[in-house]
C-alpha positions as CSV (number, residue, x, y, z in Angstrom):
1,X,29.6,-3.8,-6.7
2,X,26.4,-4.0,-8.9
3,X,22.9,-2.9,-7.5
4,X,20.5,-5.1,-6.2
5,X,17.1,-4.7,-7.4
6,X,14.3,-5.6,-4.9
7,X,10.9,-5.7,-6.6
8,X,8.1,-5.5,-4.0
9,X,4.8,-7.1,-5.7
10,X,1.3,-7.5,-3.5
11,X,0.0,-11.2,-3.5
12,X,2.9,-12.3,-5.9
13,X,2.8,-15.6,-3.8
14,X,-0.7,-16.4,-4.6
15,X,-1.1,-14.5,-8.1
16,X,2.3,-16.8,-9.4
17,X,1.2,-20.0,-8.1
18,X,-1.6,-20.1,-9.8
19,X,-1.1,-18.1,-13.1
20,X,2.4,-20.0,-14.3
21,X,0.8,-23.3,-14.1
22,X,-1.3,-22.4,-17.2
23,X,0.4,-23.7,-20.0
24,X,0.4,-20.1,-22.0
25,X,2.5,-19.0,-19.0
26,X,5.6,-19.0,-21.2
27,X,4.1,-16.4,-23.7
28,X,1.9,-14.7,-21.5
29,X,4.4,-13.7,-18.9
30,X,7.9,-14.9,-20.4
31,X,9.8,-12.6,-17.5
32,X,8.2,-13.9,-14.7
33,X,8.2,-17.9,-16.0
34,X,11.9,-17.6,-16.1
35,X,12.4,-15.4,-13.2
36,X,10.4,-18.1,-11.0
37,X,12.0,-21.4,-13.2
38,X,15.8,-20.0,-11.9
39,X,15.4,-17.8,-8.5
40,X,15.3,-19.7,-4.8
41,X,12.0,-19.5,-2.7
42,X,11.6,-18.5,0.7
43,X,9.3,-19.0,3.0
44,X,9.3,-15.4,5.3
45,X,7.7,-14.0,8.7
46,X,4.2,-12.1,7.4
47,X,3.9,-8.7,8.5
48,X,1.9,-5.5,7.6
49,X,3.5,-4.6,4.0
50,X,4.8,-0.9,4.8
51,X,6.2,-2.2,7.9
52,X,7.6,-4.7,5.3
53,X,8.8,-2.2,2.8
54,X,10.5,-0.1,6.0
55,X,12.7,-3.1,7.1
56,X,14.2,-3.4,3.4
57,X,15.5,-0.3,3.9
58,X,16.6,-0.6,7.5
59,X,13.8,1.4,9.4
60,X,12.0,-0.7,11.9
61,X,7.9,-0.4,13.5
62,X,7.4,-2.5,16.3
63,X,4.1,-3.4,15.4
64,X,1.7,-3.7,12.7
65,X,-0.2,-0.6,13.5
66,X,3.1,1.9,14.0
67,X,3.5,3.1,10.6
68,X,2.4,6.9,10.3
69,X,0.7,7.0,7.3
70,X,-0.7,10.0,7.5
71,X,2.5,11.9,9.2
72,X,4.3,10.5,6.0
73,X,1.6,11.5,3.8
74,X,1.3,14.8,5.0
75,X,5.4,15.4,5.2
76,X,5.5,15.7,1.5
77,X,3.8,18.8,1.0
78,X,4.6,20.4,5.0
79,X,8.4,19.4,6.1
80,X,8.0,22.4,8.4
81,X,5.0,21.2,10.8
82,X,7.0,18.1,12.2
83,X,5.2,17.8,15.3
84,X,1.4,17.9,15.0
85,X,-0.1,14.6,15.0
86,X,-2.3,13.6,11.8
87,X,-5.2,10.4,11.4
88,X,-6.1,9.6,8.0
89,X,-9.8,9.3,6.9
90,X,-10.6,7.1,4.1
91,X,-14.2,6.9,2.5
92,X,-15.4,3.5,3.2
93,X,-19.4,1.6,2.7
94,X,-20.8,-0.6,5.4
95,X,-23.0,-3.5,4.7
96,X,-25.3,-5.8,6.8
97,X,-24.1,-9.0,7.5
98,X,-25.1,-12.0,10.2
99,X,-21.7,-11.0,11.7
100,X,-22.7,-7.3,11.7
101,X,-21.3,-4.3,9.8
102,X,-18.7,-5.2,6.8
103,X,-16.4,-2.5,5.9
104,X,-15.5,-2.2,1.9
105,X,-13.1,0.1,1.1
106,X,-14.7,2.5,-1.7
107,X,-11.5,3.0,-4.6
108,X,-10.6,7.2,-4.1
109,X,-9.6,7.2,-7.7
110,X,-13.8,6.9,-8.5
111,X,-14.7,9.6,-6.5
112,X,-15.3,12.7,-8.8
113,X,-14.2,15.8,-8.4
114,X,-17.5,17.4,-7.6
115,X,-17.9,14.7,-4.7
116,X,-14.6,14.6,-3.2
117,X,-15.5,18.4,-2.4
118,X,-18.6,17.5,-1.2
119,X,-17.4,15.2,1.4
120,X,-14.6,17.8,1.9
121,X,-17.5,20.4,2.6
122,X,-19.0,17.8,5.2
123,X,-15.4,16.9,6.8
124,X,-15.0,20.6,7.3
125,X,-18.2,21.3,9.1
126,X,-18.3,18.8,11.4
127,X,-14.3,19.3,11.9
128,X,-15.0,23.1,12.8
129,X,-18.2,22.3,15.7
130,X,-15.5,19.9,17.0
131,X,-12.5,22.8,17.3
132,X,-10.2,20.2,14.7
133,X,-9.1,20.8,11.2
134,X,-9.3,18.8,8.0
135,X,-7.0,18.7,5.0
136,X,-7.3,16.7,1.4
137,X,-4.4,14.8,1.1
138,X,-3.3,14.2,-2.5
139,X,-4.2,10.0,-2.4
140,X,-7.9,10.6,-2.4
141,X,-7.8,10.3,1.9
142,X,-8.7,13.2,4.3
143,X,-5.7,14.2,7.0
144,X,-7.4,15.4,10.5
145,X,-5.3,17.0,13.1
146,X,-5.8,14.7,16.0
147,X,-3.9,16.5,18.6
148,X,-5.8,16.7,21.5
149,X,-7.6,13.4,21.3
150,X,-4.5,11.4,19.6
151,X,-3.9,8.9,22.5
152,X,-5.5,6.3,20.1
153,X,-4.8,2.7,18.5
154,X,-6.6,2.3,15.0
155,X,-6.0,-0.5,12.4
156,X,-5.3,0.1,9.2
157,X,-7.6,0.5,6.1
158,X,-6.1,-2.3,4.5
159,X,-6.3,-4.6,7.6
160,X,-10.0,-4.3,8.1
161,X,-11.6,-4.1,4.5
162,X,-14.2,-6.9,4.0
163,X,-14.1,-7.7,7.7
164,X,-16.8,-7.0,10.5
165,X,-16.0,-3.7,11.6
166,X,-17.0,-4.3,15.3
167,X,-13.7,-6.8,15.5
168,X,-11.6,-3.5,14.8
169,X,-12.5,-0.6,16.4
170,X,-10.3,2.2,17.4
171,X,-9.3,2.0,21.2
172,X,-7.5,4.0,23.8
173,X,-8.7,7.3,25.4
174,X,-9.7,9.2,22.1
175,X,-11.5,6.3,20.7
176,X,-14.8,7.7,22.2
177,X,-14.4,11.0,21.1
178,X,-13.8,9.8,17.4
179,X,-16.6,7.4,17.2
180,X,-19.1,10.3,18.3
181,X,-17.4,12.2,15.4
182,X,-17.0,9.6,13.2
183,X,-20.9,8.9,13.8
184,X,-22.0,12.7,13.0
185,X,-20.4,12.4,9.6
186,X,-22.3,8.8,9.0
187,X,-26.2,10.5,10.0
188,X,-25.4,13.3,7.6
189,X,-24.1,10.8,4.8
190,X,-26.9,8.6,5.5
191,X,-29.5,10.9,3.0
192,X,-27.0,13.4,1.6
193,X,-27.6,14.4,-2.0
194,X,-23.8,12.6,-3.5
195,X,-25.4,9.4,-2.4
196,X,-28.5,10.0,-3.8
197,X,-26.5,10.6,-6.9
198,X,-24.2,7.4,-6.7
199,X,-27.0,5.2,-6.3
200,X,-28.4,6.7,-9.6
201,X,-25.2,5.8,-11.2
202,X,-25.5,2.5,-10.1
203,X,-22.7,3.2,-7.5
204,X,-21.9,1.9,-3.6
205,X,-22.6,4.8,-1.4
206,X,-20.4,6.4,1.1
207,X,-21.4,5.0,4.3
208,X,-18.9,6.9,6.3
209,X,-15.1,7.1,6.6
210,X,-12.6,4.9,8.8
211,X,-10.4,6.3,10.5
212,X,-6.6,5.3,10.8
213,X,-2.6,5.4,10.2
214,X,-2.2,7.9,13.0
215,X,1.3,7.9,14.9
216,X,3.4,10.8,15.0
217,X,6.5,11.4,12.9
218,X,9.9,9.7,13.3
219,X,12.8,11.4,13.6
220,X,14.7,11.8,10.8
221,X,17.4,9.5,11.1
222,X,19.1,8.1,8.4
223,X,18.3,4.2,7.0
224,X,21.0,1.8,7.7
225,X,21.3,1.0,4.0
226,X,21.7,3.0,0.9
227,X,18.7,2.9,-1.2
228,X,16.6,4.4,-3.5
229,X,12.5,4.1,-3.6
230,X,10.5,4.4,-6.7
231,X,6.7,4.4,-5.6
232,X,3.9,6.0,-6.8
233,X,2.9,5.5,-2.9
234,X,2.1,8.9,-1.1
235,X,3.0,7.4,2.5
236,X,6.2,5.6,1.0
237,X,7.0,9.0,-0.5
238,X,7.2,11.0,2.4
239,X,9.1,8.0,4.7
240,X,12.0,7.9,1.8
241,X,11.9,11.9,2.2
242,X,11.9,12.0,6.0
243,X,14.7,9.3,6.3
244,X,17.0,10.7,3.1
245,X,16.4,7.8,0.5
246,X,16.7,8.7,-2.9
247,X,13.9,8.7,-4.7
248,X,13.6,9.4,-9.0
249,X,11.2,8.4,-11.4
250,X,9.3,5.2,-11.6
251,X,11.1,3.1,-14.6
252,X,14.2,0.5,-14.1
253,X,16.0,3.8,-15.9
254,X,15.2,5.7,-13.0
255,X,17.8,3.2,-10.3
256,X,21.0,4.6,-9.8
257,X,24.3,2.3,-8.4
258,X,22.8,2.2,-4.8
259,X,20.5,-0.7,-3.7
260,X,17.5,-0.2,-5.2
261,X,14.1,-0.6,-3.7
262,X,11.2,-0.5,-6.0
263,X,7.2,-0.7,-4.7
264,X,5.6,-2.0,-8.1
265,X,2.3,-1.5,-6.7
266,X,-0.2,-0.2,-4.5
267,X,0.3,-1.6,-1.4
268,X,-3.1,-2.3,-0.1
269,X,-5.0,-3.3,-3.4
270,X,-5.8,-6.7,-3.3
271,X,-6.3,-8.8,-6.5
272,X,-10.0,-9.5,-5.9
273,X,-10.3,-5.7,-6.2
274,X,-9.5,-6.4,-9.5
275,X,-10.9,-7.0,-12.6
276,X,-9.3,-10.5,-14.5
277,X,-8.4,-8.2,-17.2
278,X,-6.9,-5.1,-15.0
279,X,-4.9,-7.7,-13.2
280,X,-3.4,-9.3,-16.4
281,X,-3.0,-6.2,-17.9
282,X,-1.2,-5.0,-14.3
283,X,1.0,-8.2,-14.4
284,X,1.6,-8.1,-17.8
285,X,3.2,-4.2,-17.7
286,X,5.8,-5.4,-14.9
287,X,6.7,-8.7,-16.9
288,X,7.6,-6.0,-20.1
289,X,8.7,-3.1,-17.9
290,X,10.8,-4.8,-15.1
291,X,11.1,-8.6,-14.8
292,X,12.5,-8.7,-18.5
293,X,14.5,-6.0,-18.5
294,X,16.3,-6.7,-15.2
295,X,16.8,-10.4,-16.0
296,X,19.2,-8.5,-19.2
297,X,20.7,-6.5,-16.7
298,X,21.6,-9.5,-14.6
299,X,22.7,-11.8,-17.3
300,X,25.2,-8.7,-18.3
301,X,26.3,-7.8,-15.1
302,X,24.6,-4.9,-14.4
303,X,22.4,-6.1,-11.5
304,X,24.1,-8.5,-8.4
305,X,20.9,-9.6,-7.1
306,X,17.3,-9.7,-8.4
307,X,14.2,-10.1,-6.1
308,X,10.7,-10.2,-5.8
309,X,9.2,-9.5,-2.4
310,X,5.1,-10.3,-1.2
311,X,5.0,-7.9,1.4
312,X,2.4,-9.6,3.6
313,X,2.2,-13.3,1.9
314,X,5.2,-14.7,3.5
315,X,7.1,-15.2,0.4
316,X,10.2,-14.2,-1.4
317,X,12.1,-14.8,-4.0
318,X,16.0,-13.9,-5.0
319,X,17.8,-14.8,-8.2
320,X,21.7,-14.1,-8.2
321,X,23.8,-13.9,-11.7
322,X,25.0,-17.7,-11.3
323,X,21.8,-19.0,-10.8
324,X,20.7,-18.2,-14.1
325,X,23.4,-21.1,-15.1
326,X,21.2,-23.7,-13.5
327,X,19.9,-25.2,-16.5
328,X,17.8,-28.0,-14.3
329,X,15.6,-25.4,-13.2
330,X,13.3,-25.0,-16.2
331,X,9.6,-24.8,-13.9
332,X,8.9,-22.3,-12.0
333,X,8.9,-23.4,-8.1
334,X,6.8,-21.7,-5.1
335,X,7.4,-21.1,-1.5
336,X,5.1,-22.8,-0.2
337,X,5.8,-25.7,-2.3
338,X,9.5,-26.2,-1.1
């Protein structure tokens, strides 16, 4: 039996409603026009989009906030020290608001060098008053070892970004001890030299860091389907490891005959993180790279199923050899249009 191909695009439900109405649609993004003109739409449950991502490949969470992002994270680089419990720390900037304190997540990749030390240097000296240790992990996030205050619920960086942090604070019997921590690090960031620097440069400071994606790792049982995961995703990364799905490259070269699951993008950048041009040029690169290429393999045989997955808009997409016989589809059609 041929592969199925399972593309998993962020806001694809929103970006493609709006973007192949314009008339340039069909030159612009030729892959996608089709792909959309032919496949059926789907209206499905929302849910937090690694949770998402986990249940195409058989592994269930049982809630929004159980993925371990950090225990995943930290699993590609230490497969040996299984049962410490990790948080992730993520460099964030608050701003006043009538509703309070906004959270904005500050982009990692922006961070220099010479400043990602610097906050490492901070991390470290307030971990080692506090008897806790502090790692880099390799997506621009901090890992702290949260073992003897880990009996607490956080929500994740991607669930609170633009929102008023009071809504979502950490709970549960650890909470208290983190939001004294947590507050140390802020009075120290609140005049420290890199932000003196940043706001030179004309960029947002760092405010302080959220803290989140604790849980400790599954076990390491096998995923109910066979599968293969090409992400450039750190958490994703160490879930396929822990849970034995292949993993290669990241090109539609890379699939092998298994059902394939492919995470085109980051999954907690939102399009109005964005530039107009980034995006098109983000969209364009997966039209070239993936939806044109696979709608060749399809049309030959070489792909059973092609699908396109929003992992947290409720939407989905799947296109099967035949349908690309259906000459009456020529526009593309929506889920929440049907």
């Amino acid at each position: 039996m041929s592969p199925v191909l399972k593309l998993i695009v962020p806001e694809s439900a929103s970006l493609l409603s709006t973007l192949l109405t314009d008339p340039r649609a069909t030159e612009t993004l030729p892959g996608f026009y089709r792909y959309c003109s032919k496949a059926a739409g789907s209206v499905v449950r929302t849910e937090d989009p690694y949770c998402n991502v986990a249940r195409q490949l058989g592994l269930m969470f049982h809630s929004d906030d159980a993925f371990p992002h950090a225990a995943y994270s930290r699993y590609v680089t230490d497969r040996q020290s299984t049962a410490a419990v990790w948080l992730k720390l993520s460099p964030v900037q608050y701003t006043s608001a009538s509703s309070g304190l906004i959270l904005h997540q500050i982009d990692p990749n922006q961070l220099s060098q010479e400043e990602i030390d610097q906050l490492t240097d901070l991390l470290q000296t307030v971990a080692v008053e506090s008897k806790i240790s502090v790692e880099t992990s390799a997506d621009g996030a901090w890992l702290v070892n949260a073992e003897q205050h880990s009996s607490i619920e956080t929500i994740p960086l991607y669930g609170v970004r633009d929102k008023p942090v009071a809504l979502h604070l950490p709970a549960g019997q650890g909470a208290t001890f983190w939001a004294r921590w947590l507050a140390e690090c802020e009075m120290i960031l609140h005049d420290h030299v890199l932000n003196r620097e940043r706001e030179n440069r004309g960029l947002p400071p760092v405010s302080g860091f959220w803290l989140w994606g604790g849980g400790p790792l599954p076990d390491a049982t096998p995923t109910a389907l066979p599968a293969q995961l090409l992400t450039t995703d750190l958490a994703l990364q160490g879930m396929a490891l822990r849970h034995g799905v292949g993993t290669a490259g990241f090109h539609l070269s890379d699939m092998d005959t298994n059902t394939t699951l492919v995470v085109a993008a980051d999954l907690t950048l939102t399009a109005s993180q964005r530039s107009a041009e980034d995006l098109m040029q983000w969209l364009t690169w997966l039209d070239e790279e993936w939806l044109r290429p696979a709608l060749q393999m399809l049309a030959r045989g070489r792909l059973s199923s092609l699908q396109l997955i929003d992992p947290a808009g409720g939407a989905a997409w799947r296109l099967n050899r035949i349908d690309l016989k259906k000459f009456w589809r020529t526009r593309p059609a929506f889920p929440n249009r049907i």
